[in-house]
Every structure is written in structure tokens, then in C-alpha cells.
MILO-605769 format. One line per 5 residues: their letters; for each residue x negated, y, z negated of C-alpha. Coordinates in steps of 0.05 Angstrom, whole numbers. Each point is the difference from the previous one (the first is absolute). Example, Ala and Ser with C-alpha at 12.3 -4.5 7.8 and 13.67 -1.06 7.14 Angstrom:
2
AS> -246,-90,-156  -27,69,13;
REM end
This chain:
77
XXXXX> -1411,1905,-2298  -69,-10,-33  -36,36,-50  -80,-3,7  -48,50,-47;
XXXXX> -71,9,-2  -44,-13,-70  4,66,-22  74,11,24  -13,71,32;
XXXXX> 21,-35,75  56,-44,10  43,-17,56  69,-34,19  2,-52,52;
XXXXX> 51,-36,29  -32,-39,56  -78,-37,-11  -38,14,-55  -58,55,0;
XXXXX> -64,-20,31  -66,-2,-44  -28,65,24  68,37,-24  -7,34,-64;
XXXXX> -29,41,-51  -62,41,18  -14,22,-70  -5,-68,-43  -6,-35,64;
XXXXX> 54,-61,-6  36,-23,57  80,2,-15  20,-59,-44  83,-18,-26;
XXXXX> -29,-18,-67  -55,27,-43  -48,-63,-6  3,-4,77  -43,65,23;
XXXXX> -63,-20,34  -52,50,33  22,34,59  -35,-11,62  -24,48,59;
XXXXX> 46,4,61  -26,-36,56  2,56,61  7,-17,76  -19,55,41;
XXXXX> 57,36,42  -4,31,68  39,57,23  4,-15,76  48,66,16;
XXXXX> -57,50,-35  -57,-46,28  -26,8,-79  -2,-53,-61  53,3,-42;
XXXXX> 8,-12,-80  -11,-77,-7  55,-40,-36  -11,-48,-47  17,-76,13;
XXXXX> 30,-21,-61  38,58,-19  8,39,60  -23,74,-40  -33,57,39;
XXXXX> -70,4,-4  -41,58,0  -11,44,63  -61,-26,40  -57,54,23;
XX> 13,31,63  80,-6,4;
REM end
């Protein structure tokens, strides 16, 4: 199990399988998750693909590529 913390150490996480991708972390000092405090670099924006609902006929929420998160609802669904 691994330990990762953000900058300001208000978010942290436990992770046991690959390591938290650089749009994961803190939205308040705005540090991607790092294992050791001289290792926090700038988090990044999440890099949306757009989603299709093809049973509603609607777009759905896009997903992000790197860290699979929800995105917001899109206009219209």
C-alpha cells in the first residue's frame, strides 16, 4: 500500500495498484499527489473525451483519459 499527499496535506490517498495520475489532487494549493514532500509539482487539467449515451440518444458526462473521473454534466442531458 502507498501513501501519496498533496502540498498542503488536506487530500491524500492510499493506493495499492499504479500511482495517481497528474490531474489527481488537491484543488485548493493545486499539487498533484506526491510520496515525498520535495516531489509535488502543479497539477494539471484532466484531459476529457466526450461520452455518448446511445440508450437515452443524449451525451453523457465525459470521462477523463488519464484518470478516468466524471466530468461535469454536458448542456442538454
Amino acid at each position: 500500500m502507498q501513501f501519496w499527499r498533496c502540498e498542503c496535506g488536506k487530500c491524500e490517498k492510499y493506493e495499492s495498484g499504479m500511482p495517481p495520475q497528474p490531474c489527481e489532487g488537491c484543488d485548493e494549493c493545486g499539487t498533484a499527489f506526491a510520496q515525498r514532500p520535495g516531489d509535488h509539482v502543479q497539477k494539471i487539467g484532466h484531459d476529457w473525451k466526450p461520452q455518448f449515451d446511445g440508450d437515452a440518444g443524449k451525451p453523457a458526462r465525459p470521462i477523463c483519459k488519464r484518470c478516468y473521473a466524471r466530468g461535469p454534466k454536458p448542456e442538454g442531458a
